[in-house]
C-alpha positions as CSV (number, residue, x, y, z in Angstrom):
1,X,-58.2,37.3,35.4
2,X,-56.7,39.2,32.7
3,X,-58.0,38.5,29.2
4,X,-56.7,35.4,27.4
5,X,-55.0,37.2,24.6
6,X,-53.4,39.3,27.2
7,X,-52.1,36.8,29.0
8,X,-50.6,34.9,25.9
9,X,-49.2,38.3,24.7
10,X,-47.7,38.6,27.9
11,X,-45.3,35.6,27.3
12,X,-42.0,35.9,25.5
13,X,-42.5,32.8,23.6
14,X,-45.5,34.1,21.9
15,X,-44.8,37.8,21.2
16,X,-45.1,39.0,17.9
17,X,-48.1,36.4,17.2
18,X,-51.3,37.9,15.6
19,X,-54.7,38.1,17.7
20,X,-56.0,35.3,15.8
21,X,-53.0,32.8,15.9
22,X,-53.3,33.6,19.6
23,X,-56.8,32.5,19.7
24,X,-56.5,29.5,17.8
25,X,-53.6,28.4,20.2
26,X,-56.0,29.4,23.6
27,X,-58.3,26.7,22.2
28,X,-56.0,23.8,23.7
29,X,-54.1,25.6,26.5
30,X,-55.5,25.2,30.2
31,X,-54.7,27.3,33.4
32,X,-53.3,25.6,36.6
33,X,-53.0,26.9,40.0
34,X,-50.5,25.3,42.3
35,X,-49.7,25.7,46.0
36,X,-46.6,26.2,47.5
37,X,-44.4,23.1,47.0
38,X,-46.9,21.2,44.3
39,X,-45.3,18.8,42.2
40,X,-46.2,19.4,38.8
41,X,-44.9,16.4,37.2
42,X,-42.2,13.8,38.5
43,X,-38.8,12.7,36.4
44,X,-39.3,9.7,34.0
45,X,-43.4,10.1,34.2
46,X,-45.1,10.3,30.7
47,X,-44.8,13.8,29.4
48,X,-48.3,14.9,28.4
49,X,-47.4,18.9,28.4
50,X,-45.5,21.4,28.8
51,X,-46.0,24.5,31.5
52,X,-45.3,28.7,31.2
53,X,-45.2,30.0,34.5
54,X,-48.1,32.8,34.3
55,X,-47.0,34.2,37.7
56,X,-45.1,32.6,41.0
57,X,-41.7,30.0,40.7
58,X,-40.7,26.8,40.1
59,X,-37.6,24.5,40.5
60,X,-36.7,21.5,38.7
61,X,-34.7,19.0,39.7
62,X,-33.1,15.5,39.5
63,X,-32.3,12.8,42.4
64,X,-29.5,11.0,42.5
65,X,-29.5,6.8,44.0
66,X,-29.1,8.4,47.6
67,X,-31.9,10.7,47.1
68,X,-30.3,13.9,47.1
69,X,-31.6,16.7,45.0
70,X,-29.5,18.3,42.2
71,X,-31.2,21.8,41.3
72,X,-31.0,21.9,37.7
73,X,-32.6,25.6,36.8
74,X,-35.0,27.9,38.8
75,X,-37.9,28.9,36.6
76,X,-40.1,32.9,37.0
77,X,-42.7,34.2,35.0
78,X,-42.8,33.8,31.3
79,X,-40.1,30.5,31.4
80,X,-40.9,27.5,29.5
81,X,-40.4,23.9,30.5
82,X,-39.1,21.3,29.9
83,X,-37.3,23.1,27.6
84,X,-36.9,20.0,25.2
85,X,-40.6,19.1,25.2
86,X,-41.8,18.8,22.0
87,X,-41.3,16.7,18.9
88,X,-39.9,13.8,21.2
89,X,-41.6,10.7,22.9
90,X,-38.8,11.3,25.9
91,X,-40.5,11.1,29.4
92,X,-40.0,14.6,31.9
93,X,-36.3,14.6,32.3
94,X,-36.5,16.3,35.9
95,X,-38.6,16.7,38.5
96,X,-41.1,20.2,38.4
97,X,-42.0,21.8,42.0
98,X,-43.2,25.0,42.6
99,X,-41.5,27.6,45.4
100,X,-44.6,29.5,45.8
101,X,-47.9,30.0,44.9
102,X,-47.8,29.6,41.4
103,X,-50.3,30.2,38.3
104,X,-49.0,27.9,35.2
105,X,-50.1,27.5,31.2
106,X,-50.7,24.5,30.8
107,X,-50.1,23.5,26.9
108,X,-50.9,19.7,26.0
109,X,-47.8,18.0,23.7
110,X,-49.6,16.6,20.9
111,X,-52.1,19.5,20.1
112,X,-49.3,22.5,20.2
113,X,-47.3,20.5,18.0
114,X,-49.7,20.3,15.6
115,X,-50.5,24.0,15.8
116,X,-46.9,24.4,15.0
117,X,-46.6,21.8,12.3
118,X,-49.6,24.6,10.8
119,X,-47.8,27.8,11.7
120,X,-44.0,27.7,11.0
121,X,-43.2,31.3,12.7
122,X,-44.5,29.8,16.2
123,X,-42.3,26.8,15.7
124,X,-39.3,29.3,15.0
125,X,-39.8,31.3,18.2
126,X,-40.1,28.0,20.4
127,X,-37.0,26.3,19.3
128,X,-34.9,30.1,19.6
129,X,-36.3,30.4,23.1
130,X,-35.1,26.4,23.6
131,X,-32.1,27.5,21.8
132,X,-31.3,30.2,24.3
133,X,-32.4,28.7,27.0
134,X,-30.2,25.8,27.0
135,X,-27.5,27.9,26.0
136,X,-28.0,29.4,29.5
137,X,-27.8,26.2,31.0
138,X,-24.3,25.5,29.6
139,X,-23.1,28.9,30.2
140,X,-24.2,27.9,34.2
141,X,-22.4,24.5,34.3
142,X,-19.7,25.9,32.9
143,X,-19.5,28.5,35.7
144,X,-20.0,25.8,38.1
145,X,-17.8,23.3,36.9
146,X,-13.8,23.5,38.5
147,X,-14.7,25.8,41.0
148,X,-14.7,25.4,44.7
149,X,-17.9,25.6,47.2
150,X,-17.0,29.6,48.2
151,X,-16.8,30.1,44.2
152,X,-20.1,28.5,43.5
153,X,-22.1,30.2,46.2
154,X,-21.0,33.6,45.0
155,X,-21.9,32.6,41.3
156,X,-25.1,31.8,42.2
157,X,-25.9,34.6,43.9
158,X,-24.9,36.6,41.2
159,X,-27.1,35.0,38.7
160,X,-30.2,35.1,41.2
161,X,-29.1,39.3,41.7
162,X,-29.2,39.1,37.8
163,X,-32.1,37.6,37.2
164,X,-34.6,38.2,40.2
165,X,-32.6,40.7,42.0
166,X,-34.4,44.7,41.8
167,X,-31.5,47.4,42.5
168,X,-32.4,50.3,44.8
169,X,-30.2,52.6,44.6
170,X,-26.8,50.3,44.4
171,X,-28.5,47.7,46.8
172,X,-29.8,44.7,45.2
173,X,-32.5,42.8,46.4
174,X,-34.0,39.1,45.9
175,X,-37.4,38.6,46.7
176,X,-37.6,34.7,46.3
177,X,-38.3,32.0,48.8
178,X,-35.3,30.3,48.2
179,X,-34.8,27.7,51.7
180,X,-30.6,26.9,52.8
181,X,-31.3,23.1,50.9
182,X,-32.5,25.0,48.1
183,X,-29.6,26.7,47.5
184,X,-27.1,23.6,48.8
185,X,-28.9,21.6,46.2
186,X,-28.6,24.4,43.6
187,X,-24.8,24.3,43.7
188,X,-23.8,21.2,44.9
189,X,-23.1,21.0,48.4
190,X,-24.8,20.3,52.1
191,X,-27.1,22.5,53.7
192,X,-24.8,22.8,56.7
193,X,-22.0,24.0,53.9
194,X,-24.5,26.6,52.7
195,X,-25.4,28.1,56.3
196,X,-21.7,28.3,57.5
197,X,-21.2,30.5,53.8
198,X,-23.9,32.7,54.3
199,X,-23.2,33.2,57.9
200,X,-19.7,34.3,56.8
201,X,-21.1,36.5,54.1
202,X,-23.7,37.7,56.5
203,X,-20.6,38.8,59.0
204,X,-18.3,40.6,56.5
205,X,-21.9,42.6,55.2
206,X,-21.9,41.2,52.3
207,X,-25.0,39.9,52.4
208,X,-28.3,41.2,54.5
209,X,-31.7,38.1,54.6
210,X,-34.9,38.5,55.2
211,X,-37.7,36.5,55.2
212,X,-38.0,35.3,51.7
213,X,-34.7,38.1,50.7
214,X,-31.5,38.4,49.9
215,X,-30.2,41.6,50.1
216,X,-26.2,42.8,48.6
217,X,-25.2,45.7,49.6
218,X,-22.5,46.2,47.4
219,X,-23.0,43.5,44.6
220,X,-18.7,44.3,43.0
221,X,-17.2,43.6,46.9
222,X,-19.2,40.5,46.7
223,X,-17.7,39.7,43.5
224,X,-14.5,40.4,44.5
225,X,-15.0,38.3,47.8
226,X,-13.9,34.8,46.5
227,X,-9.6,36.5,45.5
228,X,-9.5,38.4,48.9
């Protein structure tokens, strides 16, 4: 394991911290190692602490009365969540699983927010990365909301190329284990909806998968697919 300062440092949220503010704060934080498809913590349980993702991936979700999942935001290293989790008594507002193997800092509410109440800098760099974060999240319904199934699919592809995706020489991969439900629940439709759209993507090579990958060839044609 790396060292402890290293790891902290490693972590958008606490960049720019000195050695010794780091230290004080890896007196209360914890490390947890999850399997493939843990449950970190359910919607509406008592929220006891909030999670960086050291390494690995995690989705969070809500379920509606039928029991359907509604994907609300997939997590990678260095996210924080909930993002609303401190200075509230509000239970977890979604449902935390992890994708894959995942390592996760574990930072208990009550503790961190006294170390911030003590050290106003760390307390401005958690509500800008909340800030941003759910500023993300609008900009992602708003993308979402009005548009058809086809639309939605390619938006969300695009966000994963953007934010996951590693370009090798024009082609864009997405290492993530991402299953068909994932990405149904993600935007909003069945899993059967989902297969038939990839398949069609898949024919017009617009779109190579692999085991765990996506692959776009040519990420403007897929931009361009939805106004053909």
């Amino acid at each position: 394991m790396n060292h402890p300062i290293e790891l902290l440092q490693a972590i958008p949220l606490f960049q720019g911290l000195t050695e010794a503010e780091l230290e004080k704060l890896w007196e209360i934080v914890g490390i947890r190692h999850c399997h493939k498809k843990e449950i970190i913590f359910r919607e509406g349980a008592t929220k006891t602490a909030i999670y960086i993702i050291q390494s690995g991936m995690v989705k969070t979700y809500k379920t509606d009365d039928q029991g359907h999942e509604q994907i609300v935001c997939l997590l990678r290293q260095g996210d924080m969540f909930p993002h609303t989790g401190f200075f509230n008594q509000l239970p977890y507002p979604a449902t935390a699983e992890t994708i894959d193997q995942t390592v996760l800092i574990s930072i208990p509410v009550e503790p961190f927010e006294q170390v911030m109440l003590s050290n106003p800098t760390m307390a401005v760099k958690v509500m800008r990365v909340m800030g941003n974060k759910i500023l993300d999240l609008q900009k992602q319904l708003h993308e979402y909301v009005g548009h058809d199934v086809q639309q939605r699919a390619v938006t969300f592809l695009l966000d994963l190329a953007d934010k996951y995706g590693e370009n090798r020489d024009g082609t864009i991969l997405i290492n993530i284990p991402l299953t068909h439900q994932d990405f149904a629940s993600a935007i909003g439709t069945t899993r059967e909806t989902v297969s038939r759209l990839l398949s069609q993507l898949r024919k017009q090579g617009l779109l190579r998968m692999g085991r765990n990958q996506f692959v776009i060839p040519d990420l403007d044609a897929l931009r361009h697919w939805v106004g053909s």
